[in-house]
N, C-alpha and C positions, 0 to 999 in steps of 0.2 A: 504494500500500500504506500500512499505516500509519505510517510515515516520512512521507510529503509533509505530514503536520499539526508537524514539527517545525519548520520555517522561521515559518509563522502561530504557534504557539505560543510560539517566543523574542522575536516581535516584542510579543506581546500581555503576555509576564513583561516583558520589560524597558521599555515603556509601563506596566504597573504598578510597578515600582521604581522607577521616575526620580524620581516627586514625595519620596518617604521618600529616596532618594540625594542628592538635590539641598535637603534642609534641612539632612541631616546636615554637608554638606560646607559649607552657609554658617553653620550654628551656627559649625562649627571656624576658618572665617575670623573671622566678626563676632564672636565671644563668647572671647575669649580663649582657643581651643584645646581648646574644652569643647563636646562634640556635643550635650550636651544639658544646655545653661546655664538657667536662671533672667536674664532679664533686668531686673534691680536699678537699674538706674540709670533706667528707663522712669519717664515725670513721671506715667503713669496707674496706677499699681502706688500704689493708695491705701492697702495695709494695711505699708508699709516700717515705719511709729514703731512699730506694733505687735511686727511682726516685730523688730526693735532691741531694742526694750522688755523684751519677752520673753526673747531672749538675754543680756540682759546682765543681768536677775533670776535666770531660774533657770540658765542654761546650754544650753538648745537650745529650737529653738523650738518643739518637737513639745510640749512638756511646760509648757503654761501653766499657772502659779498666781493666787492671788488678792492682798489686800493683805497678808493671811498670811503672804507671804514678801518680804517687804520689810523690814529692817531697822530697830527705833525708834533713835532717838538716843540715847546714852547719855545720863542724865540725872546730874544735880549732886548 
């Protein structure tokens, strides 16, 4: 009847979960407790200065400016 497709059917869900279960669960080992980190300390993560740069100019990184917001020196 259609019961006997439920034993094939939990094998075939839980064969599609594992791979998404088994990132989540090593994000939260390797990443500091965080399932879904950013990994910042990667030496191939070539836009970090940018990303910096940009935080510490405007305040988030979502929100780039130009040289417009950079402070001039106070002059004499």
């Amino acid at each position: 009847m259609w019961y006997e497709i439920l034993p094939s059917a939990g094998l075939v869900f839980t064969f599609l979960a594992l791979p998404s279960g088994c990132n989540w669960v090593l994000n939260k080992v390797f990443h500091n407790r965080k399932h879904c980190a950013r990994d910042w300390n990667a030496a191939h993560f070539e836009d970090y200065d940018m990303y910096r740069r940009d935080w510490r100019i405007t305040g988030s990184e979502y929100k780039p400016k130009g040289l417009e917001s950079i402070p001039d020196p106070p002059s004499k």
